[in-house]
C-alpha positions as CSV (number, residue, x, y, z in Angstrom):
1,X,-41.2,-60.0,16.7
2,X,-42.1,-63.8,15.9
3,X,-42.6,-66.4,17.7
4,X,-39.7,-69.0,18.9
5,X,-40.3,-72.0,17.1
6,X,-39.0,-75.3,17.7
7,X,-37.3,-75.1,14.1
8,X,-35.5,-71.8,15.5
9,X,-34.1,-74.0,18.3
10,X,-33.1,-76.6,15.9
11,X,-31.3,-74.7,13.4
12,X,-29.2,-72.7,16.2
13,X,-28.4,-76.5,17.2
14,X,-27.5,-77.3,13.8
15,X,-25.9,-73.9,13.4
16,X,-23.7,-74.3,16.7
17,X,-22.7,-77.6,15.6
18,X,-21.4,-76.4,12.3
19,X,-19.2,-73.8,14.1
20,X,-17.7,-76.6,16.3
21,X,-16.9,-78.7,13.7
22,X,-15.0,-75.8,12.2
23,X,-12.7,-75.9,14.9
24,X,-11.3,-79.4,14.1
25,X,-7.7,-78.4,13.1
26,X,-7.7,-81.9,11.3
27,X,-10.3,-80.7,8.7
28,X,-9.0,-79.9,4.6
29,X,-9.7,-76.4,3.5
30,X,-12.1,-78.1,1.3
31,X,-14.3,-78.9,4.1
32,X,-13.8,-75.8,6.0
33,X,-15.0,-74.0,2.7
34,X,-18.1,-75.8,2.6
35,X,-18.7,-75.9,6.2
36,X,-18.6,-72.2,6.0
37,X,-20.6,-72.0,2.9
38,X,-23.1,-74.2,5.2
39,X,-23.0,-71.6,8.0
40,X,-23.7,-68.5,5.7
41,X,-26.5,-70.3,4.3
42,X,-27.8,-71.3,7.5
43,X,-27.5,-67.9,9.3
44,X,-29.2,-66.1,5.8
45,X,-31.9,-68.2,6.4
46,X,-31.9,-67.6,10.4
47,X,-32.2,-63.5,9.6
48,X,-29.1,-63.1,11.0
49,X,-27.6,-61.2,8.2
């Protein structure tokens, strides 16, 4: 097991804060695409899948 970093704790900020903005039911489906596309990318480079 590795070591929490202080980049660990800022990309689960970043990452939570991508999932929030998600939420906003005034966003287009283009945004929510790439918002997601942001997420995947974030949590492939977290380990998390």
């Amino acid at each position: 097991m590795k070591a929490y970093t202080c980049n660990d704790y800022r990309q689960e900020m970043v990452l939570i804060g991508l999932r929030r903005r998600l939420t906003d039911p005034s966003l287009s489906q283009t945004e929510k695409k790439e918002l997601e596309a942001q997420i995947r990318k974030l949590e492939m480079d977290m380990g998390m899948n």
